[in-house]
N, C-alpha and C positions, 0 to 999 in steps of 0.2 A: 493500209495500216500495217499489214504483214512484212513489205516491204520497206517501211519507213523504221520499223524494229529492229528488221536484218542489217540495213544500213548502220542505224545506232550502233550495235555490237561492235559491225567490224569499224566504225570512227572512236571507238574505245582501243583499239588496237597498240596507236600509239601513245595516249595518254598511261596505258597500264604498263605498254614496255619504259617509256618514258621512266615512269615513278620507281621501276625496281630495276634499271640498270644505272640510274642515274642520282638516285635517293630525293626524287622531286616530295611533291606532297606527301608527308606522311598521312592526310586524312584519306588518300587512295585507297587506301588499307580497309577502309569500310563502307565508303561511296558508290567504288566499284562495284563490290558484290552484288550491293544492293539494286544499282543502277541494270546490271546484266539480270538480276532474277525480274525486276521490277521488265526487261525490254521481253524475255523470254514468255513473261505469263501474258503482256498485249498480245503479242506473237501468237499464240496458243490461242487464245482467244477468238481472233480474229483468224486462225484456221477452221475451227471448229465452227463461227457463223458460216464461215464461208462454204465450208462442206455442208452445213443444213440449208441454207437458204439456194444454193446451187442444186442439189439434189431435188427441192421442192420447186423450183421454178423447172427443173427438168422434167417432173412429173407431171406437170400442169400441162406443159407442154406435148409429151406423149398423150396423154389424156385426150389434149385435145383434137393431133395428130389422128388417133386411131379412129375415133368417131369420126370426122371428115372421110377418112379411107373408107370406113364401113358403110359410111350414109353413099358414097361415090359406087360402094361394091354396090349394093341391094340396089341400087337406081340402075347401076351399068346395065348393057347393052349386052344379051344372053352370047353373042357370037363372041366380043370381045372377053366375055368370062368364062367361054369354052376353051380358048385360047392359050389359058395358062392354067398349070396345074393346080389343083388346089390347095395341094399344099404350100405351095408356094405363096401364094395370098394369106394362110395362115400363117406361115412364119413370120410374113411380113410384117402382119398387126399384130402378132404376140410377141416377138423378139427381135427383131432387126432396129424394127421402130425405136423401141427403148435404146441398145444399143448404140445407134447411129446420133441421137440424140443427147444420150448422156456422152458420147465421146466428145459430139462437137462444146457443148458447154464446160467438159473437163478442158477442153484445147483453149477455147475464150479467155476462163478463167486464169490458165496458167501464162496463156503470153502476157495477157495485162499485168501479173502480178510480178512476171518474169521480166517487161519491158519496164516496170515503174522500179522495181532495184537494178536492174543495168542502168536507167539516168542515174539513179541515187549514187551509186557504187564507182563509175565516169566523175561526179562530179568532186566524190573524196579526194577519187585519184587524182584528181588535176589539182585538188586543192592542196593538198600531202607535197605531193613530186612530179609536176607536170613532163619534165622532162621520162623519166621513167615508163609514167603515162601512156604517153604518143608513142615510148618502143612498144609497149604492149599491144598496142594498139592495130601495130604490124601484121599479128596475127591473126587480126579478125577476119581475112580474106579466104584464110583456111578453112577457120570456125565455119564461114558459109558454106563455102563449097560442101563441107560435112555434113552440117545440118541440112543442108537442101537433099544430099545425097539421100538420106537419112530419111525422112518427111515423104520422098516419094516411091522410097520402099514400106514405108509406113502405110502409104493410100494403096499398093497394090494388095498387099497382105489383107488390108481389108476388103478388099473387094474378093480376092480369094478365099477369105473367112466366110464373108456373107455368101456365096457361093456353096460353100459345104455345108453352110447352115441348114440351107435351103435343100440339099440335098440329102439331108441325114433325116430334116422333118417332112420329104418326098418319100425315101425308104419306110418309114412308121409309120406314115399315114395309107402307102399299099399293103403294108400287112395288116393293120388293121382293118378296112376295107375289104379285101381279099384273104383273110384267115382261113374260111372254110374252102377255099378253091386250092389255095398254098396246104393247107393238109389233104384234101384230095390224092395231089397229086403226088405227097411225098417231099415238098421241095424245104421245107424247115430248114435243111443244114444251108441250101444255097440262100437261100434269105436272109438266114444266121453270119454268114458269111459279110453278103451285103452292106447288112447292117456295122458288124464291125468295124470293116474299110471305109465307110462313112464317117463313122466314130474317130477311128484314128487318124483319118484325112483332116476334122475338124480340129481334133487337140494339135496336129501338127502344127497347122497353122496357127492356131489359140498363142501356142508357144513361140513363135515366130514373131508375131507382132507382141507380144511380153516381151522378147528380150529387144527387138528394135526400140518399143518403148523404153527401155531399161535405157 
């Protein structure tokens, strides 16, 4: 629906340059407007289900996700759950999860919505100025290369995010743990430390994959 809006718009493109450099229909004069505020509020619309109803199917989904992990942790195999930190099994089911999940459904959403206005957008084109068209079209070989380039600095960034993630909720979970042995000893500032470079290892990356997304 989203895409069938945007389409609309820009197939008004030429009917509105049409009517004001050419003095076609005077009833343009009011049609128009109306026609653009009437495509921009479906438009709207059908962002804002789509933002609700994607978020609640991504919940559902986490939801369901964590309990399967959980019911898998308490049954597992004590050698296999010594094996890995335990923080690391926390971040898992409290933050990764979510994330990894609402990313892949952010990504679903926007190709289909992104694939169903490039046909709409393709077939304007061809129908406007086919010739035109096909030169644009030249350029699509670029376009890939980019975006492919793009998409697998995108999946490394991730995987470098979840990484720091997992190591920022490793550093807090031994100082908690370990509080009264780290004051014992005196070691506060190196912890303090720790913790930081974790921190800022994380936003680096946070901001990494922000702007590859951008």
């Amino acid at each position: 629906v989203s895409s069938s809006a945007m389409a609309g718009l820009i197939w008004q493109i030429k009917p509105i340059l049409d009517g004001l450099l050419q003095g076609g229909d005077p009833d343009l004069i009011w049609r128009i407007p109306l026609s653009v505020m009437g495509l921009v509020t479906i438009n709207g619309v059908a962002l804002y289900l789509q933002s609700v109803l994607n978020d609640s199917a991504a919940q559902r989904v986490i939801e369901t996700l964590q309990i399967d992990l959980f019911k898998r942790f308490i049954y597992a195999d004590l050698a296999k759950i010594d094996a890995q930190h335990s923080s690391a099994v926390v971040a898992l089911l409290i933050g990764q999860i979510g994330a990894i999940v609402s990313g892949i459904t952010r990504a679903i959403i926007a190709i289909a919505r992104d694939l169903s206005l490039c046909v709409l957008l393709v077939a304007i084109m061809f129908f406007r100025d086919w010739q035109l068209a096909l030169l644009v079209f030249l350029t699509i070989p670029l376009l890939g290369i980019g975006v492919r380039t793009i998409n697998e600095n995108i999946r490394l960034a991730m995987e470098r995010t979840m990484t720091a993630h997992a190591q920022l909720t490793q550093a807090l979970h031994d100082v908690v743990i370990a509080n009264r042995l780290i004051k014992l000893n005196g070691a506060e500032a190196a912890e303090r430390a720790r913790f930081r470079a974790a921190t800022a290892a994380r936003e680096e990356l946070s901001m990494r994959m922000t702007r590859l997304r951008s």
